[in-house]
MIVO-754962 format. One record per residue: residue in three letters; x, y, z of N, C-alpha, C, CB in turn. Coordinates in steps of 0.2 Angstrom, whole numbers, plus 2048, in hexadecimal, padded with zeros to 3 digits. Glycine has a CB too. Layout:
residues N
AlaXYZXYZXYZXYZ/...
This chain:
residues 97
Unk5FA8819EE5F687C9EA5FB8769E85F387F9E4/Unk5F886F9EB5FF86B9E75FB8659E36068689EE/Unk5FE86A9DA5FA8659D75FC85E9D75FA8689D2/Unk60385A9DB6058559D960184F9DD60D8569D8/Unk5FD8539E35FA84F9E85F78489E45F48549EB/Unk5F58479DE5F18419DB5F883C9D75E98459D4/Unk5FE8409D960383C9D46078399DA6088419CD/Unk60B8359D86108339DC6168329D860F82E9DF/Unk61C8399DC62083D9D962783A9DC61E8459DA/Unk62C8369D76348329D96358389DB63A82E9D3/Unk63A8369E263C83A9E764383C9E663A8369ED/Unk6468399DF64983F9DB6488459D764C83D9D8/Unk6428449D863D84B9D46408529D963284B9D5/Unk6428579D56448609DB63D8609D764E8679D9/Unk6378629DA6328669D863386F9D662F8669DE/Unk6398709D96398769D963E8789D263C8799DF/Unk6418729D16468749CA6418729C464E8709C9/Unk63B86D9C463486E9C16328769BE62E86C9C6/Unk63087B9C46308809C56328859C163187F9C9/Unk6368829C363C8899C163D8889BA6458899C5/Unk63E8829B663C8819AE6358829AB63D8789AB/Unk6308849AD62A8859AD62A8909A96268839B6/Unk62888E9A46278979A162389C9AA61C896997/Unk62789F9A86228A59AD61C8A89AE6248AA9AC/Unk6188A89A76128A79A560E8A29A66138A79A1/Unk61089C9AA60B8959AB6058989AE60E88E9AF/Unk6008969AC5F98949B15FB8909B75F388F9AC/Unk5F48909BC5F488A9BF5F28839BB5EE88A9C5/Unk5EE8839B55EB87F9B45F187D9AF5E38819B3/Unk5F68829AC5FB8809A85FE87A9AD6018869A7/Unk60087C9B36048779B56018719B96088799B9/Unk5FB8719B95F486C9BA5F88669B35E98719B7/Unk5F786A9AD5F68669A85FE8619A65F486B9A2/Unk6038669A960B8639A960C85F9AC6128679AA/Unk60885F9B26098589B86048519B460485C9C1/Unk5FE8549B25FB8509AE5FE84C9A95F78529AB/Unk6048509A660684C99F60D8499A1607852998/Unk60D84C9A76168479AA6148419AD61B84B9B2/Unk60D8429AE6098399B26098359AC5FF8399B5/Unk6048389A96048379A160A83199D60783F99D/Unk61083599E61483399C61782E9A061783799A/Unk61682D9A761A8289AB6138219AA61C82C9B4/Unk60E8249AA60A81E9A960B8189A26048229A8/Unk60E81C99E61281B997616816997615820994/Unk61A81899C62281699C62080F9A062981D9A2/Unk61B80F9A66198099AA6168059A461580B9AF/Unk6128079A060C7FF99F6137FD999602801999/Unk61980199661D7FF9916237FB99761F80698C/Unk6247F999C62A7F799F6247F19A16307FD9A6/Unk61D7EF9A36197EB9A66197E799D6127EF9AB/Unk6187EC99A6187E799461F7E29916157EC98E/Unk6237E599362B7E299262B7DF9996327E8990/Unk6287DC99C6297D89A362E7DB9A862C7D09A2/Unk6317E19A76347E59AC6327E89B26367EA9A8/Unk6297E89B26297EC9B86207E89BA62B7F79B7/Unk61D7E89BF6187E69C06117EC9C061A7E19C5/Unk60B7E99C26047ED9C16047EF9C75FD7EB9BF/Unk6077EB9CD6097ED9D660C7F49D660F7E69DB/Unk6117F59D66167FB9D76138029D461D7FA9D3/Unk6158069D661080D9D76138109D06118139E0/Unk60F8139CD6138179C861681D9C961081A9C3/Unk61D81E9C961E8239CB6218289C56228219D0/Unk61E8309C86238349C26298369C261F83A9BF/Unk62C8379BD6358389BE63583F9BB6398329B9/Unk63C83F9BC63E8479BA63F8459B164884C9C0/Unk6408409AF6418419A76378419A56478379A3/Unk63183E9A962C83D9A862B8479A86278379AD/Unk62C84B9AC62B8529AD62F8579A662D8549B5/Unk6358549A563785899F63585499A63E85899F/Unk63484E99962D84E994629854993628848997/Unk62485299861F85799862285F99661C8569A0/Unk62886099762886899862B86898F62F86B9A0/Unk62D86598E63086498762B86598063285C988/Unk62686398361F86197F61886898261C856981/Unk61D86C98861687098B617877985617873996/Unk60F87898660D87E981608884987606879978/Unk60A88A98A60688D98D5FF88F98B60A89298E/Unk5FC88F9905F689198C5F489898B5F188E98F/Unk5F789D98F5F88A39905FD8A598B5FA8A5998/Unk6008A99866068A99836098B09846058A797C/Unk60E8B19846108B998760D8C09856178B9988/Unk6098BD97D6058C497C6018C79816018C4975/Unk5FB8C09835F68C29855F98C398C5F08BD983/Unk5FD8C098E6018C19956028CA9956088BB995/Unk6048CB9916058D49915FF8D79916098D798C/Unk5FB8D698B5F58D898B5F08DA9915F38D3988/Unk5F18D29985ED8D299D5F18D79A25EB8CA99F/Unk5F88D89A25FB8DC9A55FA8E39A56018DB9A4/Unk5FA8E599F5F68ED99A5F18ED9A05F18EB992/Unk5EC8EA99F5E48EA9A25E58EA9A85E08E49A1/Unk5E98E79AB5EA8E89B55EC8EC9B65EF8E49BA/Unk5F08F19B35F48F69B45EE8FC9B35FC8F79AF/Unk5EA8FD9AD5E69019AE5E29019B25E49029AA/Unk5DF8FA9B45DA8FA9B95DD8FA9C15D68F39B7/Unk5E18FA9C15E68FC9C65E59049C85ED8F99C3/Unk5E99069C25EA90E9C25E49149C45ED90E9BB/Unk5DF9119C35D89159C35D89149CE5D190F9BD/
């Protein structure tokens, strides 16, 4: 699945060191939502450099690796690792049967 298909991601982004700072626990839709708020946040940074005459409405927004540690900085899981054990419990018994 690649959520970043709707974003356009600076090609100094490692996707995979994204990744790897990401809780173990994430949803899909967790990381639906981190990509959301790294757009979020680059969209920010654009209308604030267009409002200081630094950059124009033409040029593509791009997200940066500081717009993604944003986002990871500020991310809250939606799973938290009780319920994460909790659902583990449950597979294992339903497993075990």
């Amino acid at each position: 699945m690649n959520v970043v298909f709707r974003f356009q991601v600076d090609s100094a982004v490692d996707l995979q060191q994204v990744v790897d700072r990401c809780p173990d626990h994430m949803t899909g839709a967790d990381l639906y939502a981190l990509c959301s708020d790294a757009m979020t946040a680059a969209i920010k940074r654009k209308i604030s450099l267009i409002d200081e005459g630094l950059d124009s409405e033409e040029s593509p927004v791009l997200v940066t690796v500081e717009d993604f540690s944003s986002a990871l900085d500020n991310f809250k899981p939606s799973v938290s690792e009780e319920e994460l054990l909790r659902y583990r419990n449950i597979q294992q018994k339903l497993t075990a049967k």
